[in-house]
C-alpha positions as CSV (number, residue, x, y, z in Angstrom):
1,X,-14.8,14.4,-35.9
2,X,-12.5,14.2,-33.1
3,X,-12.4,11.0,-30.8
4,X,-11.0,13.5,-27.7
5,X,-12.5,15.5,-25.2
6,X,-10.3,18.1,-24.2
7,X,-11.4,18.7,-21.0
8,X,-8.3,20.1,-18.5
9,X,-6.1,17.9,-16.0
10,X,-7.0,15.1,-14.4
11,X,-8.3,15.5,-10.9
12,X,-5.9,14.4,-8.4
13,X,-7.2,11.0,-6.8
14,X,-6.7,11.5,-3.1
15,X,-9.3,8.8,-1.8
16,X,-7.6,6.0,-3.5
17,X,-7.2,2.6,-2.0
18,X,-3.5,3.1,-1.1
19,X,-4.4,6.8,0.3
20,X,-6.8,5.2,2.6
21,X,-4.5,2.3,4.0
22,X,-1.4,4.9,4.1
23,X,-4.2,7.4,6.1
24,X,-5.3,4.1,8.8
25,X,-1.5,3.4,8.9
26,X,-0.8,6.8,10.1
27,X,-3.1,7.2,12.5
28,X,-2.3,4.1,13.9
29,X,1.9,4.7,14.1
30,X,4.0,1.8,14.9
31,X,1.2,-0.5,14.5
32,X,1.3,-3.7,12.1
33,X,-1.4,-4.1,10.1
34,X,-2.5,-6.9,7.5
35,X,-2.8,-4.2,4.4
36,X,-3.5,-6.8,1.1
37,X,-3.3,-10.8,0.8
38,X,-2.7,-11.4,-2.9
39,X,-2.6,-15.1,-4.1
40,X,1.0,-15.8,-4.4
41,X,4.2,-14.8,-1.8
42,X,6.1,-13.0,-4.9
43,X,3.1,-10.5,-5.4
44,X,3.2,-9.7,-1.8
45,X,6.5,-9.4,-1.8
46,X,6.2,-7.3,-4.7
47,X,3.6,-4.9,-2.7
48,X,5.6,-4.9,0.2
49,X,8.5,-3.4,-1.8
50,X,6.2,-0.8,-3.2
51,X,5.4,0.3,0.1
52,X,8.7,0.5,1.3
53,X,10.1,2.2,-2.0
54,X,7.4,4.7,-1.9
55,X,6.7,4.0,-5.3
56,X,2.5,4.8,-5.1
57,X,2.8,8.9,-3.3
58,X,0.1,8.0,-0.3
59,X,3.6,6.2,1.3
60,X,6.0,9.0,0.7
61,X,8.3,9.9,1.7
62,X,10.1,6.4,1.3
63,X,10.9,4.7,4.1
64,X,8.3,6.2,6.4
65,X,6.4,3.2,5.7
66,X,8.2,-0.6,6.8
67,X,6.5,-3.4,4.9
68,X,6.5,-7.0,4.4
69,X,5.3,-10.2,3.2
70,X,4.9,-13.7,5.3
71,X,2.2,-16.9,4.3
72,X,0.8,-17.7,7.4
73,X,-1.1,-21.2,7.6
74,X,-3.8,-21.4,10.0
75,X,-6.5,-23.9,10.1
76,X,-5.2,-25.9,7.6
77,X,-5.6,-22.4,5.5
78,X,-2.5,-21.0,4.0
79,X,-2.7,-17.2,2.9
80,X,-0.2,-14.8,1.6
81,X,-0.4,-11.6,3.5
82,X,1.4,-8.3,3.3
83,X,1.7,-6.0,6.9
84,X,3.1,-2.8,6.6
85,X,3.3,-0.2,9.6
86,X,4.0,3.6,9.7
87,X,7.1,4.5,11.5
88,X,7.4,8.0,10.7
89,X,8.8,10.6,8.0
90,X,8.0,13.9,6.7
91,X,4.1,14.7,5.8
């Protein structure tokens, strides 16, 4: 007995996570916004790249997305945060 189901293609996943940032991004253009705050500065600069890069398709085309990562302290708090914007490209 077979361990498969055969069952066609995937669907394609357009309400990810990333879809729905890129989608706020875009309808907000030019503006920065605080888009993931992962627990060390090389994973958000890791995401920031990604964005930039286009490497997940809800930021294509590449460079139509700026990103990048800062740690901000505040109130004795200090945070890792990635802000990415939408500055425009081909949709």
């Amino acid at each position: 007995m077979s361990h498969v189901e055969f069952v066609g293609p995937p669907p394609k996943q357009r309400n990810t996570k990333h879809a729905r940032i890129a989608r706020e991004l875009r309808a907000h253009p030019k503006m920065w916004g605080v888009v993931r705050k992962p627990d060390t500065l090389p994973r958000a600069a890791s995401a920031a790249q990604a964005i930039r890069d286009a490497r997940l398709p809800a930021y294509a085309p590449a460079g139509s997305f700026e990103a990048v990562a800062r740690t901000v302290t505040a109130g004795g708090r200090t945070e890792h945060r990635v802000y990415a914007r939408y500055v425009g490209g081909e949709q």
